[in-house]
C-alpha positions in Angstrom: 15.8 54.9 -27.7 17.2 53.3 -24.8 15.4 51.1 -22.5 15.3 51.9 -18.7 14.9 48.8 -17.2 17.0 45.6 -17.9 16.1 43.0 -20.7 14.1 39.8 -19.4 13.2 37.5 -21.7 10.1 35.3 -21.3 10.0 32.4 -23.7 6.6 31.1 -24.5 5.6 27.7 -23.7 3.4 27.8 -26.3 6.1 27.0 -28.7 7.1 23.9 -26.8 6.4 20.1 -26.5 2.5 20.2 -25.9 3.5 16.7 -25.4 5.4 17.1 -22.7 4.9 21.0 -21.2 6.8 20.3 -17.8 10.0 19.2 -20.1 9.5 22.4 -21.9 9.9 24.2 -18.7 13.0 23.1 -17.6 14.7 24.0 -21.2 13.5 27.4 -20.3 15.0 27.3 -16.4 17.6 25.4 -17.7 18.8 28.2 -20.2 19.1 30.9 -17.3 15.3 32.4 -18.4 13.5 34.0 -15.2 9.9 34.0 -16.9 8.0 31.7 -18.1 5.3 33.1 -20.4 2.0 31.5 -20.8 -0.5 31.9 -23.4 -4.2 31.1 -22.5 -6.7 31.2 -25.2 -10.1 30.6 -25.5 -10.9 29.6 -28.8 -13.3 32.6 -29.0 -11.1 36.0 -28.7 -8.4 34.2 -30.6 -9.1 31.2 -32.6 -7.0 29.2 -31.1 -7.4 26.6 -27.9 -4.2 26.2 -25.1 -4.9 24.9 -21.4 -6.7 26.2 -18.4 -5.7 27.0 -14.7 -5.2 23.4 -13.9 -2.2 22.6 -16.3 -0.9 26.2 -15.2 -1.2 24.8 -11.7 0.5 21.7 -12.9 3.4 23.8 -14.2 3.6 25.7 -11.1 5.0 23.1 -9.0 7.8 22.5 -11.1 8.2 26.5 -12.1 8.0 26.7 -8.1 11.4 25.0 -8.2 13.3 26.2 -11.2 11.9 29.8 -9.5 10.3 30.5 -12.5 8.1 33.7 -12.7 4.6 32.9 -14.3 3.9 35.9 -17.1 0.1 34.9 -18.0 -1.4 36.3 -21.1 -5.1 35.9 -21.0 -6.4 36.0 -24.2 -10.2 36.3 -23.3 -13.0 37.8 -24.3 -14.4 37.9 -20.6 -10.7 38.1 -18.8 -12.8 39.0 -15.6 -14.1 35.7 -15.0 -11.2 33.9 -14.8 -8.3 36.4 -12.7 -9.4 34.5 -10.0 -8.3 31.4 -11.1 -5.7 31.6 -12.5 -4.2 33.7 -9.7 -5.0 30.9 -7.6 -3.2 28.3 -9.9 0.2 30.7 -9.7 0.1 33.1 -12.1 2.6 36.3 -11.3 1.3 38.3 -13.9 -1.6 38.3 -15.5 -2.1 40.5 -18.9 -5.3 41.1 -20.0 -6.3 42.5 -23.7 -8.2 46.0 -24.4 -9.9 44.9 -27.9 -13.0 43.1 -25.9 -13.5 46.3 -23.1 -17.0 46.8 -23.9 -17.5 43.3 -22.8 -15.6 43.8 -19.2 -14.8 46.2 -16.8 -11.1 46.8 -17.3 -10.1 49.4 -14.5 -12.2 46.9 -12.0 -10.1 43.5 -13.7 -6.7 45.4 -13.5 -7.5 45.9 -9.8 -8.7 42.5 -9.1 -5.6 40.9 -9.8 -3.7 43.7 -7.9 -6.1 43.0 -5.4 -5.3 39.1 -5.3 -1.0 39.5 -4.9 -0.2 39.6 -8.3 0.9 42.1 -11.1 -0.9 43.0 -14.0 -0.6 44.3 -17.2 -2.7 45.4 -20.4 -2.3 44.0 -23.9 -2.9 45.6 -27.4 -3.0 43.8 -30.7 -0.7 45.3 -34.1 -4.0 46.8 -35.2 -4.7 48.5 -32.3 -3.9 52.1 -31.7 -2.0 52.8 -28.5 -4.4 55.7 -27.6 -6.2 52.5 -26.3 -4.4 51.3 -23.5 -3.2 55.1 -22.7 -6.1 55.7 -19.9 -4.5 52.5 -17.9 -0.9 53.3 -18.2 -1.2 54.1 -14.3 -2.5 51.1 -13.2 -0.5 48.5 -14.4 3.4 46.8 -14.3 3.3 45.5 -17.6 2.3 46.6 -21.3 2.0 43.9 -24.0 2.8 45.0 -27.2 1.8 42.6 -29.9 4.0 42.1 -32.9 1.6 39.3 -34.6 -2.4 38.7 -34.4 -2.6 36.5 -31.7 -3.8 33.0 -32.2 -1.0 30.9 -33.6 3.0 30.6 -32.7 5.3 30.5 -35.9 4.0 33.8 -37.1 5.9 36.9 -39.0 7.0 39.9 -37.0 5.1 43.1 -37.9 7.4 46.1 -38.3 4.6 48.8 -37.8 3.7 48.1 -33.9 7.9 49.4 -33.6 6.8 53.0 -33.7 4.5 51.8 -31.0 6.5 50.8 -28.9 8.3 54.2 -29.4 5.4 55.7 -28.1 4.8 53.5 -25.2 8.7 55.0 -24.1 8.1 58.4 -24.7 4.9 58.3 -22.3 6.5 56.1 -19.8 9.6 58.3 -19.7 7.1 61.9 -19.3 5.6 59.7 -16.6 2.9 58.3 -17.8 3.1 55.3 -15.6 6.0 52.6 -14.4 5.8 49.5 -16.4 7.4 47.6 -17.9 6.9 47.1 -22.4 6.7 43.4 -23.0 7.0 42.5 -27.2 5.5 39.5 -28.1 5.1 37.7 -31.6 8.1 36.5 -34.0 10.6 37.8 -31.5 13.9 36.3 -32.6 17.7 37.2 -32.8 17.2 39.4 -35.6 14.1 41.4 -34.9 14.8 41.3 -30.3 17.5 44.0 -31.1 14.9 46.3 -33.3 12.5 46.1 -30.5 14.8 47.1 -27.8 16.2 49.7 -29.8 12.5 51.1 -29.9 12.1 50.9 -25.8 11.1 47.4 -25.3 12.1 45.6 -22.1 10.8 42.6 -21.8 10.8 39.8 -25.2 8.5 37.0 -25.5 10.2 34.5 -27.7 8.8 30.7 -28.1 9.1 29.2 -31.4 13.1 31.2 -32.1 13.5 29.6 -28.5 12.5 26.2 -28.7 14.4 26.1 -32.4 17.5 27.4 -31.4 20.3 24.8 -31.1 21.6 26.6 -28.8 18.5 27.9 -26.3 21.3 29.5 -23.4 22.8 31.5 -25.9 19.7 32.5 -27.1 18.7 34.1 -23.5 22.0 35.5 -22.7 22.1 37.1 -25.8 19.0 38.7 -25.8 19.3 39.7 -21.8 22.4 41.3 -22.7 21.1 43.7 -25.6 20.8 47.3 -24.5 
């Protein structure tokens, strides 16, 4: 099934230099990427810990100048509280997940950050079914598939969200909604052309980015997939 908007692909900072995030950044601009994606967790939704508004803040003066576009994946349990901020440090998109929906309005969040500039998007994890995030299809520029349980970079691609993303194309192209289908988790040269194939638009990609010797190859040849 053939995509209908062209491939961007968003490498994750996540599988950068933590050491040295703005040097990260500029591998990414440097290798003709438009996005930048950035993970935010919270230690509670996901078991992991990242950074907060400030360091996206940080980043955004130098993404300001490579004319990078800021894809924020909140990975939250109470997304709500923090739009705000994050908006305000530069985010361009900001994602939020369905799983924690009894703890947060998610029509009322999706139109926050709608509300504040910016685009949005909803994100379901490989266990989730996509009957889910169905009811906000209308509302938002962006759906998140995820190919791993979030948490951790490095992790192995899961085949079954494909038929997922399947799904997501067949709604979108009866007019369910215009957004765009973002894959993220163990995205590499070998499985980028799978999810395409399947409807996806838009790959997240961070450790088969930073690893690859050769990182503007890497973009061109996903962007040029069809």
């Amino acid at each position: 099934m053939a995509n209908q908007n062209s491939i961007l692909v968003a490498p994750s900072i996540l599988g950068g230099n933590h050491a040295n995030l703005a040097s990260s950044l500029r591998t990414v601009a440097q290798a003709g990427a438009t996005w930048l994606h950035l993970d935010i967790m919270d230690g509670h939704f996901v078991p992991n810990l990242t950074f907060g508004p400030g360091t996206v803040n940080a980043l955004r003066q130098a993404g300001t100048k490579a004319g990078l576009f800021f894809d924020t994946h909140l990975m939250l349990d109470n997304p709500d509280q923090y739009v705000d901020a994050f908006a305000a440090a530069g985010a361009d998109l900001i994602s939020i997940h369905i799983e924690p929906a009894d703890q947060y309005p998610v029509v009322d969040t999706l139109k926050r950050i709608r509300d504040l500039g910016k685009q949005n998007g909803i994100v379901f994890n490989p266990k989730t079914p996509t009957e889910a995030i169905r009811p906000f299809l209308a509302e938002v520029d962006l759906v998140l598939a995820m190919t791993v349980q979030p948490g951790f970079g490095g992790q192995t691609f899961d085949e079954s969200v494909l038929s997922k993303i399947e799904q997501l194309a067949n709604w979108r192209e009866a007019g369910a909604g215009n957004f765009r289908i973002q894959v993220d988790g163990g995205v590499d040269r070998t499985t980028a052309p799978r999810c395409v194939n399947a409807g996806a638009d838009t790959l997240v990609a961070g450790t088969a980015f930073f690893k690859d010797p050769h990182p503007t190859d890497f973009i061109s040849t996903l962007q040029n997939l069809k």
